[in-house]
Structures are given as C-alpha cells and as structure tokens.
PDB file of the backbone (N, CA, C, O) and the ligand in Angstrom, with CONECT records:
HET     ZN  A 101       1
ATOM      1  N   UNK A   1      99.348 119.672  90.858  1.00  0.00           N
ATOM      2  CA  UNK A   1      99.865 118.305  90.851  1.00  0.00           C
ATOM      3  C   UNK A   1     101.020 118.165  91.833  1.00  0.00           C
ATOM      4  O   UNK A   1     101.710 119.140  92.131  1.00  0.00           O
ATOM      5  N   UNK A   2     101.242 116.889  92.363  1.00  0.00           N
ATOM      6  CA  UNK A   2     101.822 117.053  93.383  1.00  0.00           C
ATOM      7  C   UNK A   2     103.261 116.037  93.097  1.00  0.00           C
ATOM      8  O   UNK A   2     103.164 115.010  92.425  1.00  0.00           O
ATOM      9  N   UNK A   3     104.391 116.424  93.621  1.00  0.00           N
ATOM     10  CA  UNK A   3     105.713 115.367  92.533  1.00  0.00           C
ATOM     11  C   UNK A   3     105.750 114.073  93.868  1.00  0.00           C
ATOM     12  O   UNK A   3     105.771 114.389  95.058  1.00  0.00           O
ATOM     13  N   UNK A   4     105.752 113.275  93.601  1.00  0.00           N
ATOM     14  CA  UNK A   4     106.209 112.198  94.770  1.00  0.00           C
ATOM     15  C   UNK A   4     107.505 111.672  94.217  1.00  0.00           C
ATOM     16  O   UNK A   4     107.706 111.773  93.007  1.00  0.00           O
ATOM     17  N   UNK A   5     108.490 111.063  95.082  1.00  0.00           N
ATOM     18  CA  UNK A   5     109.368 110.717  95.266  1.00  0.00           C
ATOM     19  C   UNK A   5     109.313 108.896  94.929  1.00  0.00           C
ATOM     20  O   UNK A   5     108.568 108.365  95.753  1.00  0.00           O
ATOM     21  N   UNK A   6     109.834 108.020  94.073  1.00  0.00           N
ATOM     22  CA  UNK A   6     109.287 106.948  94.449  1.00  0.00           C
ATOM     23  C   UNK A   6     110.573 106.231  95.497  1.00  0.00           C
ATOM     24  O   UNK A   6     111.752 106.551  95.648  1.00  0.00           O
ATOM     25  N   UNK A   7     109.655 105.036  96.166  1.00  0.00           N
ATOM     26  CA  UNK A   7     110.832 104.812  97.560  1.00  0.00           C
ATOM     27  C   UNK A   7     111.343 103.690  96.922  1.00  0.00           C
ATOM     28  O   UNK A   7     112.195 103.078  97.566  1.00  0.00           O
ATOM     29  N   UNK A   8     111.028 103.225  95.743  1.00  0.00           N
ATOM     30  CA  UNK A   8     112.326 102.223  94.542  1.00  0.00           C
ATOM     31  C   UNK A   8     113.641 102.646  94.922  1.00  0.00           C
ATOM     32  O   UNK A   8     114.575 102.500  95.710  1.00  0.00           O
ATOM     33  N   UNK A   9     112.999 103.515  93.487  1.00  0.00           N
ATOM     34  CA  UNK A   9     114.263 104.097  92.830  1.00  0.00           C
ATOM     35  C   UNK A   9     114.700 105.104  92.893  1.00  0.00           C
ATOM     36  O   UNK A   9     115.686 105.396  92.217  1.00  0.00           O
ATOM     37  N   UNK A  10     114.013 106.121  93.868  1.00  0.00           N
ATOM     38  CA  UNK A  10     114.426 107.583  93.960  1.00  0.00           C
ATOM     39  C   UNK A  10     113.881 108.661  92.876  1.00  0.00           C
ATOM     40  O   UNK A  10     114.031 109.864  93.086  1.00  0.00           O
ATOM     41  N   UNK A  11     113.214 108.154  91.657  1.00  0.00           N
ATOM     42  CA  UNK A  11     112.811 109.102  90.854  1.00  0.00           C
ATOM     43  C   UNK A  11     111.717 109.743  91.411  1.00  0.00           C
ATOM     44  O   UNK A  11     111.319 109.469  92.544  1.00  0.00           O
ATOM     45  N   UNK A  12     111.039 110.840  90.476  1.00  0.00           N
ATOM     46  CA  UNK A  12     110.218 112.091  91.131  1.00  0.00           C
ATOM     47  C   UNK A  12     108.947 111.576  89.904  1.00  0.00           C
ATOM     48  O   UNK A  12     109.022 111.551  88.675  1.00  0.00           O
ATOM     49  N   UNK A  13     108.063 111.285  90.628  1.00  0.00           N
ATOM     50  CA  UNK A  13     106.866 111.115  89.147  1.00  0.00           C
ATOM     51  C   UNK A  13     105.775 112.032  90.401  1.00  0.00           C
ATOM     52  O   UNK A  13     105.832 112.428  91.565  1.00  0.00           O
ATOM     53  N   UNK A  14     104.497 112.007  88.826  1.00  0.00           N
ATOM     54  CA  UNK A  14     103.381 112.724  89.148  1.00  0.00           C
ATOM     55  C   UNK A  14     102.047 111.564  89.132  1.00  0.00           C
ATOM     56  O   UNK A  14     101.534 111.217  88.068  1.00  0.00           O
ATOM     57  N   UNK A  15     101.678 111.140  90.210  1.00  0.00           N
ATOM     58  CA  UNK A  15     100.066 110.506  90.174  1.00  0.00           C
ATOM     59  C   UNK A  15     100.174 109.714  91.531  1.00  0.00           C
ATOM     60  O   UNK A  15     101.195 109.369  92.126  1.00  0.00           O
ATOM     61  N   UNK A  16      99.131 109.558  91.794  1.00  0.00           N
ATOM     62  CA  UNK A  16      99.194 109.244  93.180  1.00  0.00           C
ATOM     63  C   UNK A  16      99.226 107.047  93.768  1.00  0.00           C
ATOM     64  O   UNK A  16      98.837 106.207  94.578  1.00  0.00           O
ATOM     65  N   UNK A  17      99.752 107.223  92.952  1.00  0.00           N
ATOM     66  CA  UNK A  17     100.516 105.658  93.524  1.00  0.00           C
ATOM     67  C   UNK A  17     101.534 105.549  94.180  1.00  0.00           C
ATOM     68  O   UNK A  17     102.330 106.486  94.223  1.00  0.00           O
ATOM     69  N   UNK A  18     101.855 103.872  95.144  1.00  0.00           N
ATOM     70  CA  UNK A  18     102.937 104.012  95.972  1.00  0.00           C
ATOM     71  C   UNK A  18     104.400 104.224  95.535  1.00  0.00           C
ATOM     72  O   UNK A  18     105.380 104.481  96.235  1.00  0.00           O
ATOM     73  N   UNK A  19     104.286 104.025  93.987  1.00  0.00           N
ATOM     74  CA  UNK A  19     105.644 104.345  93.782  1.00  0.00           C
ATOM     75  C   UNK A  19     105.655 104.858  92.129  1.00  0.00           C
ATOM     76  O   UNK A  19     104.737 104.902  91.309  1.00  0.00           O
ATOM     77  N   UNK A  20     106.872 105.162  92.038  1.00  0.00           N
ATOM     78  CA  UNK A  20     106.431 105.568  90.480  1.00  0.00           C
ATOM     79  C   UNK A  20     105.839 104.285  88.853  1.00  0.00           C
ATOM     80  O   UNK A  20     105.345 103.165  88.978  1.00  0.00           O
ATOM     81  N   UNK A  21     106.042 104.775  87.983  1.00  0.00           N
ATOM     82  CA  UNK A  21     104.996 103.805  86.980  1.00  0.00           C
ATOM     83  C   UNK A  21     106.048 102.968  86.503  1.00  0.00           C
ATOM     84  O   UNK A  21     105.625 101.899  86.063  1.00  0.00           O
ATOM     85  N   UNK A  22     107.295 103.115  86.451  1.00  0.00           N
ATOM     86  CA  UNK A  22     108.616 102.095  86.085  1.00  0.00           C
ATOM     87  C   UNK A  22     108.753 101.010  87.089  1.00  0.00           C
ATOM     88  O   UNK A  22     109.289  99.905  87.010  1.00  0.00           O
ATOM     89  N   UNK A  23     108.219 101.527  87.914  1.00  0.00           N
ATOM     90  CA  UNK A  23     108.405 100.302  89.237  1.00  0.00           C
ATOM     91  C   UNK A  23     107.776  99.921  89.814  1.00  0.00           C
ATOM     92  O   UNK A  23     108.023  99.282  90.837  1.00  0.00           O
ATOM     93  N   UNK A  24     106.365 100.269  89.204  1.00  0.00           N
ATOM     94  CA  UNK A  24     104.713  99.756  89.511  1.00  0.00           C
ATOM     95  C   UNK A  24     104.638  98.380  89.196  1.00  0.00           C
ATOM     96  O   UNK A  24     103.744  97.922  89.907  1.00  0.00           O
ATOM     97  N   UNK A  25     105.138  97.458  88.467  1.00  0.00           N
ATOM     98  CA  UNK A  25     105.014  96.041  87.674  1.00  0.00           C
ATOM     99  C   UNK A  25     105.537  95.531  88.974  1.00  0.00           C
ATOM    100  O   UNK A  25     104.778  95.136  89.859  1.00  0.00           O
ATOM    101  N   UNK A  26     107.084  95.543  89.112  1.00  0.00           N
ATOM    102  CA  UNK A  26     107.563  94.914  90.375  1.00  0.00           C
ATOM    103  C   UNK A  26     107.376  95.005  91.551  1.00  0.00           C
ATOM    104  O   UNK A  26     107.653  94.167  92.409  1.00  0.00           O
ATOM    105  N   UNK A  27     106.720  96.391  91.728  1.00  0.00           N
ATOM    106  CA  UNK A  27     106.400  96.422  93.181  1.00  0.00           C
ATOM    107  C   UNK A  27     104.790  95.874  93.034  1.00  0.00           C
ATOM    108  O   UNK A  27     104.247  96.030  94.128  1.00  0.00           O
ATOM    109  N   UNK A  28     104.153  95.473  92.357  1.00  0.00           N
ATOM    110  CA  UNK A  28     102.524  94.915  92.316  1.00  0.00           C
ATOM    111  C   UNK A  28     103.136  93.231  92.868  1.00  0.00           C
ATOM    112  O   UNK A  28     102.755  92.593  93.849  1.00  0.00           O
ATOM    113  N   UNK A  29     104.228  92.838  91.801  1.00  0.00           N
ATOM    114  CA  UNK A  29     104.358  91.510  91.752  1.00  0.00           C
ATOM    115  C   UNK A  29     104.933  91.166  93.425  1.00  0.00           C
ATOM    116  O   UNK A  29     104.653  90.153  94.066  1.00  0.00           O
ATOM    117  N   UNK A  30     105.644  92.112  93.805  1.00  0.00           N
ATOM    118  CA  UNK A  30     106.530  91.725  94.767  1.00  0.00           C
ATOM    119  C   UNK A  30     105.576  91.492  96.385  1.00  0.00           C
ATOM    120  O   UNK A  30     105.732  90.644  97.263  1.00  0.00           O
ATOM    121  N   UNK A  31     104.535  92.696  96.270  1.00  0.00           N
ATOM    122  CA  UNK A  31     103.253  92.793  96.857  1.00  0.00           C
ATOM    123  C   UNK A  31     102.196  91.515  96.985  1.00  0.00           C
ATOM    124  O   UNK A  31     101.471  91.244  97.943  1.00  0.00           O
ATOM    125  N   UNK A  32     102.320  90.893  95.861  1.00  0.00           N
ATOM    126  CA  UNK A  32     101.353  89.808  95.906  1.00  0.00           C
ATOM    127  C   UNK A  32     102.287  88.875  96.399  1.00  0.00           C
ATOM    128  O   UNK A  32     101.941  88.052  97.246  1.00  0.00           O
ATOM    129  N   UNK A  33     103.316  88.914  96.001  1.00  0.00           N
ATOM    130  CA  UNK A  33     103.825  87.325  96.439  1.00  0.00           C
ATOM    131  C   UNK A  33     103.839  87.597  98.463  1.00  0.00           C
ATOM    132  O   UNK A  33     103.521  86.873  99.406  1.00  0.00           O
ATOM    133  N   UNK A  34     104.206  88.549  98.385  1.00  0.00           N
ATOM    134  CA  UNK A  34     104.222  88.965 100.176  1.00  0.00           C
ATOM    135  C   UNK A  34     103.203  88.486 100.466  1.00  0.00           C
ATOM    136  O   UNK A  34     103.180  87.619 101.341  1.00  0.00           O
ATOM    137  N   UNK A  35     101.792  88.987  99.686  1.00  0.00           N
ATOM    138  CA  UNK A  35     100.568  88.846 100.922  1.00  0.00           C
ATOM    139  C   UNK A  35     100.254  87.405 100.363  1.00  0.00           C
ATOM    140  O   UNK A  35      99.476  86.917 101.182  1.00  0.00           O
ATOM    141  N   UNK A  36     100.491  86.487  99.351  1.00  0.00           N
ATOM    142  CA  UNK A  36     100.488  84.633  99.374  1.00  0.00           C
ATOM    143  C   UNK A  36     101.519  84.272 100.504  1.00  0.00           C
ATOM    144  O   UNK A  36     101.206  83.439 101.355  1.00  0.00           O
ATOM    145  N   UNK A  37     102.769  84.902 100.520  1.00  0.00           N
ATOM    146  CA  UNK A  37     103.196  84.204 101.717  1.00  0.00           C
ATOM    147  C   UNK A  37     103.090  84.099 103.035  1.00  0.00           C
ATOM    148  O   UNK A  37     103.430  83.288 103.896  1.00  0.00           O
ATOM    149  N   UNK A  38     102.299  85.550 102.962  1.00  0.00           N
ATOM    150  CA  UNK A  38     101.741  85.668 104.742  1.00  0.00           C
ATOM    151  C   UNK A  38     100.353  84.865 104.983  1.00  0.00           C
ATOM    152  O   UNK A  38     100.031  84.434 106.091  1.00  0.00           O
ATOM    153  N   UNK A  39      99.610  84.724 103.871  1.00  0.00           N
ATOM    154  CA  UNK A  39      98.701  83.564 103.658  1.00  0.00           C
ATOM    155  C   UNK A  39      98.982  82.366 103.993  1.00  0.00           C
ATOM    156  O   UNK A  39      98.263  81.813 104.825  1.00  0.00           O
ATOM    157  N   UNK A  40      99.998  81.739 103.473  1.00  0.00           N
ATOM    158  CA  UNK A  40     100.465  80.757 103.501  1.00  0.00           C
ATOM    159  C   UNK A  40     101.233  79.980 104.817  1.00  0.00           C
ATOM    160  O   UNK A  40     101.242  78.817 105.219  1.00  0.00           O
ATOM    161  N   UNK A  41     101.997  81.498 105.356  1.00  0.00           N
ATOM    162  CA  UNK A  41     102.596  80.899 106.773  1.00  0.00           C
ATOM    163  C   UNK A  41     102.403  82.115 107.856  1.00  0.00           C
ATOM    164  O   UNK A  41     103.314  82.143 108.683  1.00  0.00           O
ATOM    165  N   UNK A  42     101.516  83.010 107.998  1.00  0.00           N
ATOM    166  CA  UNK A  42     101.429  83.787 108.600  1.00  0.00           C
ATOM    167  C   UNK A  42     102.394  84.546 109.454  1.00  0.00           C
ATOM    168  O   UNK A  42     103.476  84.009 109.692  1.00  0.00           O
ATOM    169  N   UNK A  43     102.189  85.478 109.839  1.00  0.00           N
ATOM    170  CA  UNK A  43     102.440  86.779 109.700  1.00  0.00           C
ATOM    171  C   UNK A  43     103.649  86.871 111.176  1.00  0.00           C
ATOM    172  O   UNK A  43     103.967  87.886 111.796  1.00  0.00           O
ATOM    173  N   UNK A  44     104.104  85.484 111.400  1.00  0.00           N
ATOM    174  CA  UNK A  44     104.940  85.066 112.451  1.00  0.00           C
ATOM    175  C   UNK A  44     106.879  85.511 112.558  1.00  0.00           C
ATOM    176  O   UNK A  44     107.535  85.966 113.495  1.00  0.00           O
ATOM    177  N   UNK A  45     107.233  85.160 111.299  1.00  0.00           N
ATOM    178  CA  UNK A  45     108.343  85.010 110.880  1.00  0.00           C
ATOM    179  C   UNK A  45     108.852  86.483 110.930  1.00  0.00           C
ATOM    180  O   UNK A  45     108.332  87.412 110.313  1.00  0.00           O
ATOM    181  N   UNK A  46     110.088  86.583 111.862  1.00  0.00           N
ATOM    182  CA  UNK A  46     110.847  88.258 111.520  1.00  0.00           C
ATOM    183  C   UNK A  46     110.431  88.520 109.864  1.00  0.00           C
ATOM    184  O   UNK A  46     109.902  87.719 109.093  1.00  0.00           O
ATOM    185  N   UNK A  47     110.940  90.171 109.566  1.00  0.00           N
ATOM    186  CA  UNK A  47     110.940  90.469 108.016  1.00  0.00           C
ATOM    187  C   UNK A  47     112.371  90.064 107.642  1.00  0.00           C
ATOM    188  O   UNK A  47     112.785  90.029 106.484  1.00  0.00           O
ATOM    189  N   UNK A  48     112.954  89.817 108.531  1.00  0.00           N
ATOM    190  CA  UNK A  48     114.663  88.944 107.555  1.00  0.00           C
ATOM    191  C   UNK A  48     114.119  88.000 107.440  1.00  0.00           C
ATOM    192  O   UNK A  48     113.895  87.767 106.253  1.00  0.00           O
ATOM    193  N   UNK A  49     113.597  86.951 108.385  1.00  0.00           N
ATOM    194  CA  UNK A  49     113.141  85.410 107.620  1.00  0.00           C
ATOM    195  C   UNK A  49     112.301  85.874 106.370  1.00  0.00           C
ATOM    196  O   UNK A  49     112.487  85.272 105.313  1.00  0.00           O
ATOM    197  N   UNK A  50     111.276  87.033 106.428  1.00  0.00           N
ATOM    198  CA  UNK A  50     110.485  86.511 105.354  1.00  0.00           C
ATOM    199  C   UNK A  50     111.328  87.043 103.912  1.00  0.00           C
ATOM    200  O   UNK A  50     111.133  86.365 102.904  1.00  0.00           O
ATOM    201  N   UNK A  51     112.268  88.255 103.807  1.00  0.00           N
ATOM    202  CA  UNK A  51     112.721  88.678 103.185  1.00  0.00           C
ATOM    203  C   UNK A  51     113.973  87.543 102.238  1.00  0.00           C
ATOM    204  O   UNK A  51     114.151  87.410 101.027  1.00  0.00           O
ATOM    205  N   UNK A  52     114.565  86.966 103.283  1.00  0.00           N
ATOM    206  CA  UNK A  52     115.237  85.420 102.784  1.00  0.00           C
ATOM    207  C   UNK A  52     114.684  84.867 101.964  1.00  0.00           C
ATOM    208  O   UNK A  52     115.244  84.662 100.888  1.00  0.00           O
ATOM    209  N   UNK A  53     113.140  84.359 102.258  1.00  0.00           N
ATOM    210  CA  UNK A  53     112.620  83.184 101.828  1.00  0.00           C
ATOM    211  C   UNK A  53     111.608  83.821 100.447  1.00  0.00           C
ATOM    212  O   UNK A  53     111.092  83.062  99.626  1.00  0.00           O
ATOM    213  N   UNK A  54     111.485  85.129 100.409  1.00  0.00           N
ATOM    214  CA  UNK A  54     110.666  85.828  99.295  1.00  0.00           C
ATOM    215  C   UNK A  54     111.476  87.114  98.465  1.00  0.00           C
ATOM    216  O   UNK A  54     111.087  88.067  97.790  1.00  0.00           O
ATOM    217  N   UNK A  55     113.033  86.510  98.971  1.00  0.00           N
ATOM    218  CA  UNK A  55     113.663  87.819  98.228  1.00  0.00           C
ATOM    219  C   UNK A  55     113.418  89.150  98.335  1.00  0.00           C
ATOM    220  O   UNK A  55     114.420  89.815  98.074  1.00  0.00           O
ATOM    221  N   UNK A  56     112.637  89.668  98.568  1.00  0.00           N
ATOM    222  CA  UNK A  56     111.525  91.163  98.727  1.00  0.00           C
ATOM    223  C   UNK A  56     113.315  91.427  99.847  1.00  0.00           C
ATOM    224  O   UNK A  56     114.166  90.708 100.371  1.00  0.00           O
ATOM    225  N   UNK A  57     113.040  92.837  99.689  1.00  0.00           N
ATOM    226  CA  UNK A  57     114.316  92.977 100.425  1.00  0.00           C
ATOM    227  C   UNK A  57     113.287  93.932 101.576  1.00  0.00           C
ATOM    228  O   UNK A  57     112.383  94.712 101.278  1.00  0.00           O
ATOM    229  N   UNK A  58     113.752  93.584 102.845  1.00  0.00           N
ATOM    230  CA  UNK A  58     113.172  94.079 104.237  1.00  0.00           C
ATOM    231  C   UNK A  58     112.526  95.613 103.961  1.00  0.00           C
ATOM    232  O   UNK A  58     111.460  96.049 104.395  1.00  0.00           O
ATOM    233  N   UNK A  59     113.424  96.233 103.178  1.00  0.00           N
ATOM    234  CA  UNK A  59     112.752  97.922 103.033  1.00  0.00           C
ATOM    235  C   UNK A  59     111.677  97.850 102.566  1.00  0.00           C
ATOM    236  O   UNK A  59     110.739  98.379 103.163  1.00  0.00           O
ATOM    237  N   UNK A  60     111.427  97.019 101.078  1.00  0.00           N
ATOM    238  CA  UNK A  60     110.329  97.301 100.958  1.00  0.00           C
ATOM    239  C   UNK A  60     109.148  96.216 102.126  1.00  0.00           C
ATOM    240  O   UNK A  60     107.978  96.471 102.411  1.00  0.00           O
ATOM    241  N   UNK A  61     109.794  95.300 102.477  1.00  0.00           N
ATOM    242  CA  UNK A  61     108.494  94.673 103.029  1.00  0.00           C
ATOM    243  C   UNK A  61     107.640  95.471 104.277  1.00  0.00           C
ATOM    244  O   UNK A  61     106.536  95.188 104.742  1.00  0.00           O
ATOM    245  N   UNK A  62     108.832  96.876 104.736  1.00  0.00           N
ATOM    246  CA  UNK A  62     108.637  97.419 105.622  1.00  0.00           C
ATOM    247  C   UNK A  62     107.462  99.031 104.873  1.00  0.00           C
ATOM    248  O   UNK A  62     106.835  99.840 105.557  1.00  0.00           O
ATOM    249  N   UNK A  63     107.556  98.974 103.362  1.00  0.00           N
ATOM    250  CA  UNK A  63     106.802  99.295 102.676  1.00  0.00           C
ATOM    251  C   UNK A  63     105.174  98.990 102.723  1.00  0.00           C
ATOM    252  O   UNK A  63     104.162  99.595 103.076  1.00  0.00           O
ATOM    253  N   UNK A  64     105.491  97.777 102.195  1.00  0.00           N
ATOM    254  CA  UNK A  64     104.285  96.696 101.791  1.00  0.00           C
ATOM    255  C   UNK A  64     103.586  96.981 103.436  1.00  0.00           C
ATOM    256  O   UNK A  64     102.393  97.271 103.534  1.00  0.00           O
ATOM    257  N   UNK A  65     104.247  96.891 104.351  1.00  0.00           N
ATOM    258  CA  UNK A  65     102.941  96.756 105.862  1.00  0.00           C
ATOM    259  C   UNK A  65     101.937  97.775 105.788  1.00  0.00           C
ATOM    260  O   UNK A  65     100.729  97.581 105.652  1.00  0.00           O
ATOM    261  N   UNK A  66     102.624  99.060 105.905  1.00  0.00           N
ATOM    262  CA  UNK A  66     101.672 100.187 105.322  1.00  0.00           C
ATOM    263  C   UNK A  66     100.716 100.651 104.332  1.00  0.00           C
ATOM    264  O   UNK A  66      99.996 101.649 104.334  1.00  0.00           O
ATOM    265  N   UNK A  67     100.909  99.395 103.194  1.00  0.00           N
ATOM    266  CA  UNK A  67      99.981  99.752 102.130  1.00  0.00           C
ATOM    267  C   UNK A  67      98.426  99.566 102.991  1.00  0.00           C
ATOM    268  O   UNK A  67      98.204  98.649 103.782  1.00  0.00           O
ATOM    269  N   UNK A  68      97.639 100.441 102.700  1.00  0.00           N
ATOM    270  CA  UNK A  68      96.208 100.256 102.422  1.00  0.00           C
ATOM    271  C   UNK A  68      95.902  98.878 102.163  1.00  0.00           C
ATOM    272  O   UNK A  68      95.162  98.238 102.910  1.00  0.00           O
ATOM    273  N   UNK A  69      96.308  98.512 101.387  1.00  0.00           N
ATOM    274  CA  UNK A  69      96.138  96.896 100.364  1.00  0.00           C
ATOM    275  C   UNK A  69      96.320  96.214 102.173  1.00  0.00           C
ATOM    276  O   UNK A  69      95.480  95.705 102.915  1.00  0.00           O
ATOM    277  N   UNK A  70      97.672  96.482 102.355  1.00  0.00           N
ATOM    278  CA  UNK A  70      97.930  95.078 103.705  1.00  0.00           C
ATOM    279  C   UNK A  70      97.136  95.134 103.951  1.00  0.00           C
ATOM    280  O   UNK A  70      96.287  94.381 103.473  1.00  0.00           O
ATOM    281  N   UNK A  71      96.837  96.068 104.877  1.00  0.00           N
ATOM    282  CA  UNK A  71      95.892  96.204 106.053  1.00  0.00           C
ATOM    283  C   UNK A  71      94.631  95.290 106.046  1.00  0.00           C
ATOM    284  O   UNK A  71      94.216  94.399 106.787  1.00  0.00           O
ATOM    285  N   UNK A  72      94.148  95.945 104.780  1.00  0.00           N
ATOM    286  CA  UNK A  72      92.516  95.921 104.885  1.00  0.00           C
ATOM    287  C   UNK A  72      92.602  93.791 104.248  1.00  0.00           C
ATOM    288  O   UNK A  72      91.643  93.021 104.187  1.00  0.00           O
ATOM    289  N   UNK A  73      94.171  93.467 103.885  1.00  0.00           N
ATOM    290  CA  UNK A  73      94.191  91.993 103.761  1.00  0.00           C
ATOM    291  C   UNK A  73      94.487  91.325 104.704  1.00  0.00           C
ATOM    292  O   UNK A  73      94.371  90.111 104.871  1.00  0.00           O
ATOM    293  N   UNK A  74      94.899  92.135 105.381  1.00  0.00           N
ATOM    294  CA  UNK A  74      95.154  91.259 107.068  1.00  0.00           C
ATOM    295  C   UNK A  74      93.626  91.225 107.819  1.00  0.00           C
ATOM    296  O   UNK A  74      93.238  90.228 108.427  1.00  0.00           O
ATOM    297  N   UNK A  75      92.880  92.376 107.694  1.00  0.00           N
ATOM    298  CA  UNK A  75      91.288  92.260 108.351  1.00  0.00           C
ATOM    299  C   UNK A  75      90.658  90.766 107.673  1.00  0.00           C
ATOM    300  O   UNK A  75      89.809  90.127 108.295  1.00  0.00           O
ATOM    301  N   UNK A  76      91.137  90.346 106.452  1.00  0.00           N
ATOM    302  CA  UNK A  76      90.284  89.689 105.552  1.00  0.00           C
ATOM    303  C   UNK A  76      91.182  88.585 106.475  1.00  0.00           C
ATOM    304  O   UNK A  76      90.534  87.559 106.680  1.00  0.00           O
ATOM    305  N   UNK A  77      92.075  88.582 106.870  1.00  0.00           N
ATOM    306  CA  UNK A  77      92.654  86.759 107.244  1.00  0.00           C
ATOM    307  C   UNK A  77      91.934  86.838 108.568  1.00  0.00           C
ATOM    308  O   UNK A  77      91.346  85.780 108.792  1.00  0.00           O
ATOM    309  N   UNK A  78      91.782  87.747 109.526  1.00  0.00           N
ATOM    310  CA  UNK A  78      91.335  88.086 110.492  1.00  0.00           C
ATOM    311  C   UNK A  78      90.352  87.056 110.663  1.00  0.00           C
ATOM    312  O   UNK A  78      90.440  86.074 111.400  1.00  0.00           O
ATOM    313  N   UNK A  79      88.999  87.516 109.584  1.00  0.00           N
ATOM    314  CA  UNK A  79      88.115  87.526 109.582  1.00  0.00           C
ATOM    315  C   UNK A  79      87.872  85.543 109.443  1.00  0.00           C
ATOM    316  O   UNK A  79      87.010  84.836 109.965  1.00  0.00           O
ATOM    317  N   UNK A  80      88.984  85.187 108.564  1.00  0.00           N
ATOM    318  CA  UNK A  80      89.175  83.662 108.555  1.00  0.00           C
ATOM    319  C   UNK A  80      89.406  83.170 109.236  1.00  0.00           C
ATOM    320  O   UNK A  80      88.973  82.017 109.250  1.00  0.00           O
ATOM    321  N   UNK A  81      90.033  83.507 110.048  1.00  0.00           N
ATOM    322  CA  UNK A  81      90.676  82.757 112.128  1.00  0.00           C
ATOM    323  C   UNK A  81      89.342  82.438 112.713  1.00  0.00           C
ATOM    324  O   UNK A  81      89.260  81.994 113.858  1.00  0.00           O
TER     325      UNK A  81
HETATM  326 ZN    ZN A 101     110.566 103.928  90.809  1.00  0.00          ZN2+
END
C-alpha cells in the first residue's frame, strides 16, 4: 500500500484518490463548481479572476487542471465548439 500525502491538508492517507477522505467532500464540491464555471464562461479568465469569483483558492485550481476529470471535460466542451 502506498501512503499519499493529501495536497489539502498535508495529512498521509492510504487509497488512491486526489486527496485524502476528510477532504474528499470539499474538494468533489469545489471541483464541480470549477468545471460549471468554466462551462459557463470559459476557460479565458486568469486563475486569480477565476479564484475571486469561485473562492477555490488558485492552488487548488492549479490542482483541479490536472485532474483526469478536467481534461477528459475540457475534450467534452471541445467537442461542443
Ligand atoms: Zn486532506
């Protein structure tokens, strides 16, 4: 088993999610509201504007780009253009 670090809060958990299970709720919620707002006004705005206007604080939004999840949701807006 392998210990990951979560990039929250600094604790050490075991399973393979982006962050640990205490901070899985907020980082899901914080995740969705990101990818409605890049829906909503696309993917234009620095991460301080978007971080302002969605609270999400820049670290993690600099998180959130890298998820798997973005990505393959940015192909999906792609695919809507
Ligand atoms: Zn955590």
């Amino acid at each position: 088993m392998e210990l990951n670090k979560c990039s929250r809060c600094g604790n050490f958990y075991v399973s393979n999610t982006n962050v640990c299970p205490k901070c899985s709720a907020k980082d899901n919620f914080e995740f969705s509201n990101f990818k409605s707002y890049v829906q909503e006004n696309g993917f234009e705005n620095s991460l301080n504007t978007i971080s302002n206007e969605t609270g999400i604080t820049v670290q993690n939004l600099n998180r959130f780009l890298e998820y798997e999840d973005f990505q393959n949701f940015q192909k999906t807006l792609g695919n809507l253009n």
